[in-house]
C-alpha positions, 0 to 999 in steps of 0.5 A: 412424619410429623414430629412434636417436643414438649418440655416440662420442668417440675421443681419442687417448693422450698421445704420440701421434703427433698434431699438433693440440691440439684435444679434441673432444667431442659433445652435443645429437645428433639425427636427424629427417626432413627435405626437402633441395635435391638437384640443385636438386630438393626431396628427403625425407630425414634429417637429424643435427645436433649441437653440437661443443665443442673443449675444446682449442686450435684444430686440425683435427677429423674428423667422422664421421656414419653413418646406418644404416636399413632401406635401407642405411648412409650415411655423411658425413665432413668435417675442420674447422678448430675454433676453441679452447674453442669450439663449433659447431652441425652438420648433415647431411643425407642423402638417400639413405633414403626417406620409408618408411625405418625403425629409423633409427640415427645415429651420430657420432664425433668425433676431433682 
């Protein structure tokens, strides 16, 4: 199984027209196979975990992760609430490849 991580981080120009204060940024990226509980029922799977900084004040962050393979792209999305010059470890899971998934490609991106 060949894995791939891409990681962007999108930050927005000075006088946008943004509220949050929060930076994000993104490090320690990886996607490995993984077994999940879906619907109560253990599943095979991908999972992509990786460390997320806010280098700002606390404020809202969209997550965005997208796995590509050879039976599709998924895609998982999610706003948190961050907290200031803080950092989180995430992780998602994705079940929808199978076992005999391949050229396996992550990509995450970050944005306040």
């Amino acid at each position: 199984m060949t894995l791939m991580v891409m990681a962007f981080y999108l930050g927005l120009a000075a006088g946008s027209e943004t509220t949050s204060k929060a930076s994000c940024q993104l490090s320690t990226i990886e996607t490995e196979p993984d077994v999940g509980i879906v619907n109560g029922e253990p599943d095979a799977g991908v999972r992509v975990g990786f460390t997320l900084r806010n280098a700002g004040q606390a404020g809202p962050i969209q997550v965005d992760v997208r796995l590509s393979t050879s039976e599709g792209e998924f895609s998982r999305s999610q706003s948190i609430t961050a907290d200031g010059n803080g950092s989180r470890r995430l992780r998602y899971f994705f079940h929808e490849p199978t076992i005999n998934a391949e050229n396996i490609q992550a990509q995450v991106t970050c944005r306040p």
